[in-house]
C-alpha positions in Angstrom: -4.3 -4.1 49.1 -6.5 -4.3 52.0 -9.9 -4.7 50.2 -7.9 -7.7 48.3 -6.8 -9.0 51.3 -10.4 -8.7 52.6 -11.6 -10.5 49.6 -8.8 -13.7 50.3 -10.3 -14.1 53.6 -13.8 -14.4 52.8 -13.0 -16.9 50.1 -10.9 -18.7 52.4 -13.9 -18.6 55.2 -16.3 -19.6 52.8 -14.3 -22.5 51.3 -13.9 -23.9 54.9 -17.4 -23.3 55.7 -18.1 -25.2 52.6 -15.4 -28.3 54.0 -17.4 -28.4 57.5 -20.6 -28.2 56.4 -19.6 -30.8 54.2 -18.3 -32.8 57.0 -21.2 -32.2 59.0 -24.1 -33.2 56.8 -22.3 -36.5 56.1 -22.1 -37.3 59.8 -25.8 -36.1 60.0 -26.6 -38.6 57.2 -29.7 -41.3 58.2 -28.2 -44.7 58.3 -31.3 -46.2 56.5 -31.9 -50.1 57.1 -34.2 -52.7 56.7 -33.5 -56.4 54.2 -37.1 -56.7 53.0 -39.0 -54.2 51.2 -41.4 -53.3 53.5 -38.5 -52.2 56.2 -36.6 -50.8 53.7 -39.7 -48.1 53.3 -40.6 -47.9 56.5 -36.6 -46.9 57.3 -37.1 -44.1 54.2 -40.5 -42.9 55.1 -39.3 -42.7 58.8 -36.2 -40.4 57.9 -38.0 -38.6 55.2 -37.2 -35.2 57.2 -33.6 -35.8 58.3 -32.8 -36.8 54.7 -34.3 -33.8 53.4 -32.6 -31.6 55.2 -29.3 -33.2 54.7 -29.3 -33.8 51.0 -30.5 -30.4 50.3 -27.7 -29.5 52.9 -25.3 -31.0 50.1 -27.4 -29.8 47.1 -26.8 -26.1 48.7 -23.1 -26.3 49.5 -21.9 -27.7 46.2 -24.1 -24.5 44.9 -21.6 -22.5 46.7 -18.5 -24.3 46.3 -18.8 -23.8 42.2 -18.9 -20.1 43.1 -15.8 -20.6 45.3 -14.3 -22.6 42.7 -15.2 -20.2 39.8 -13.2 -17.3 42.1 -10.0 -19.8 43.2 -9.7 -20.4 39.1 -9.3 -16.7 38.9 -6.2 -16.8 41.3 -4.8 -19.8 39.7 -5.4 -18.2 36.2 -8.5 -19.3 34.5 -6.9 -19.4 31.1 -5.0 -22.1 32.0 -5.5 -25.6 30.4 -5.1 -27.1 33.8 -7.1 -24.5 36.2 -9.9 -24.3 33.2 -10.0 -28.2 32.8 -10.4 -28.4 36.7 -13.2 -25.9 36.7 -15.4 -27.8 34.2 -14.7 -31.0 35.9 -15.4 -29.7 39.3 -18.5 -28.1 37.9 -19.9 -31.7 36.1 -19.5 -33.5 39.3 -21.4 -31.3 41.2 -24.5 -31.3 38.7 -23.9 -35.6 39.2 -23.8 -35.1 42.5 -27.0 -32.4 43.1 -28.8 -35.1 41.1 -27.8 -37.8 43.1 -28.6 -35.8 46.5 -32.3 -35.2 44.8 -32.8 -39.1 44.0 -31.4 -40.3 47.5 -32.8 -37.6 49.8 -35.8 -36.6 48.5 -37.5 -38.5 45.5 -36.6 -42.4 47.3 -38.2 -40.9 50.5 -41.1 -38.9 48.7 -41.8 -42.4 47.3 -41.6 -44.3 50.6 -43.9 -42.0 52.2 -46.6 -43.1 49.6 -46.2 -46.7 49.8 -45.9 -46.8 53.8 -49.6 -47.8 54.6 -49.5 -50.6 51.8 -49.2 -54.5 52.9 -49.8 -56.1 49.7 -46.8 -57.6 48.1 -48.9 -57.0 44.5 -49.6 -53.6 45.6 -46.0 -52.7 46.1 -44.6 -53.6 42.9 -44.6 -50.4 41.8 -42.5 -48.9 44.7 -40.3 -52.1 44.1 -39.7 -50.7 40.7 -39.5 -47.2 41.2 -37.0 -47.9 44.3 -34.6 -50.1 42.3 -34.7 -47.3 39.4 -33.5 -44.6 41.6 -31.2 -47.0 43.3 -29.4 -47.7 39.9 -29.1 -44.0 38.8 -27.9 -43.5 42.2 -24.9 -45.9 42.2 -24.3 -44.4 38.9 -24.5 -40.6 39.5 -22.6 -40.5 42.7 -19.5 -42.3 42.1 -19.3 -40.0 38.4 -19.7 -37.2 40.4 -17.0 -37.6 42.8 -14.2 -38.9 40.1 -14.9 -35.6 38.3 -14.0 -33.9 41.3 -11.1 -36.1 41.6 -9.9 -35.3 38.3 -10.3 -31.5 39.8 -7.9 -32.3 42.4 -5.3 -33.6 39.9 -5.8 -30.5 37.4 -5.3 -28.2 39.8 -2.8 -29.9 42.3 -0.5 -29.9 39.1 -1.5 -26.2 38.3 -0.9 -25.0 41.7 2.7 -27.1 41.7 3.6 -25.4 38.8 2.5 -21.3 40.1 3.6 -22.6 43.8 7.1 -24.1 43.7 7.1 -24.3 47.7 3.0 -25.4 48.1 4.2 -28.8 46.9 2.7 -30.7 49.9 -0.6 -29.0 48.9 -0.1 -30.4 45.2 1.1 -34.3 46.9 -2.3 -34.2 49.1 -4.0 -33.2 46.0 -2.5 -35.8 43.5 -2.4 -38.9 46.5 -6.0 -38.0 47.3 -7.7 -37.9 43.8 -5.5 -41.4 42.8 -6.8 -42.9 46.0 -10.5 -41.9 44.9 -10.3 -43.3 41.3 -8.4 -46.2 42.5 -11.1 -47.0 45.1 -14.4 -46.2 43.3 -13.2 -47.8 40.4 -11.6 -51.0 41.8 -13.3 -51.4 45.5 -15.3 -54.7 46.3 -19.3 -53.9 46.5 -19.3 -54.5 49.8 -17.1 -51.4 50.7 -18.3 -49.2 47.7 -20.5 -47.4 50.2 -17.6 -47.0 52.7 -15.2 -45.9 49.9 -18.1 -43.0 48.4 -18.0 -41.7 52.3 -14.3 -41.8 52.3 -14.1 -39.7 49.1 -16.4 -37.3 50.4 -13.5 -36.7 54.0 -10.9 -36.4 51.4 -13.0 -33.5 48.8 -13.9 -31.8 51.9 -10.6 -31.9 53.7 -8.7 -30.5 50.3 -11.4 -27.5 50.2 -9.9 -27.1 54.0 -6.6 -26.8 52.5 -7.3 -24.6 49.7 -8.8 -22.7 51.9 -5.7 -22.2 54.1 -3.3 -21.8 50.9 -5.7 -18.6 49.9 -6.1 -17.2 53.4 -2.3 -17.8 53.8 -2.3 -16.2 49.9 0.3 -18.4 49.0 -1.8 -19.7 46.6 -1.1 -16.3 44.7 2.6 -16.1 45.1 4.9 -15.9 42.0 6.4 -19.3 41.4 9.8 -19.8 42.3 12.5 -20.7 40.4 
């Protein structure tokens, strides 16, 4: 009983480590700037570090929250449609988001970095190019990612209402947040889809929070009621 109650606790530390390091890289995250070209790669080649660090920040805690994952599934049952569904999701929107994290953080800087000396508008047509590739797959990657994740959070908010007849504010958070994220990356203006991604991100990190209190709690492996 006590090494299982040992084990709780360090999945429970480990998914709240994951939430504020989470939290914390997205704070840390370089603003960027610039309207032309030529600011926009001075901005990238200038934060080359910082976003480095950062994105392989994020590239190194969704590594660990897909183990974290891959052990909550086997409290919640991993034989269950809903828990085994959730696990695959959360596992494809991480791989879309890693991928996103290498584009942004270190392949758009890696490029910058190159075309920093260069004043020639013919010269920089290349960069142009390669910039407004990664910029695309970004856009595309990032917002796939998260609504995997958000379909997560709806698997598993129903599969934990169903095992955890009393964790049902866990399972409303769950369900609100993930409608929220699919409501806003699918339907928000351009000019607050950057705001909205950053918004997702509070709410994925702030649910790994609370999963992390309903397994250090271990109500999250209570016998349903009823």
């Amino acid at each position: 009983m006590e090494v299982r109650t040992s084990a709780h606790r360090g999945l429970a530390a480990a998914l709240l480590c994951c939430a504020l390091t989470t939290l914390v890289l997205l704070a840390s995250h370089p603003v960027g700037g610039g309207r032309t070209l030529v600011e926009v790669i001075q901005a990238e080649a200038r934060d080359q570090r910082i976003d480095a660090v950062v994105h392989t920040g994020f590239v190194v805690t969704l590594t660990a929250l897909i183990v974290c994952f891959v052990l909550v599934a086997r409290l919640l049952g991993s034989t269950k449609p809903a828990v085994l569904t959730g696990l695959v999701s959360f596992c494809v929107g991480c791989g879309l988001l890693m991928l996103s994290m290498v584009l942004d953080g270190l392949a758009v800087p890696a490029i910058a970095a190159r075309f920093v000396t260069v004043s020639d508008t013919a010269a920089l047509l290349p960069a142009r190019t390669a910039l407004m590739l990664c910029g695309v797959l970004i856009r595309i990657l990032m917002p796939m990612g998260l609504l995997f994740q958000a379909a997560t959070m709806l698997a598993w908010s129903a599969a934990i209402a169903a095992r955890q007849g009393l964790r049902l504010a866990m399972a409303a958070y769950g369900t609100l947040a993930a409608v929220l994220l699919f409501c806003g990356v699918l339907f928000a203006p351009a000019a607050l889809s950057e705001h909205v991604l950053l918004l997702a991100i509070v709410l994925l990190a702030l649910w790994y929070g609370a999963l992390a209190l309903l397994i250090g709690t271990r109500r999250i492996t209570d016998p349903p009621t009823g």
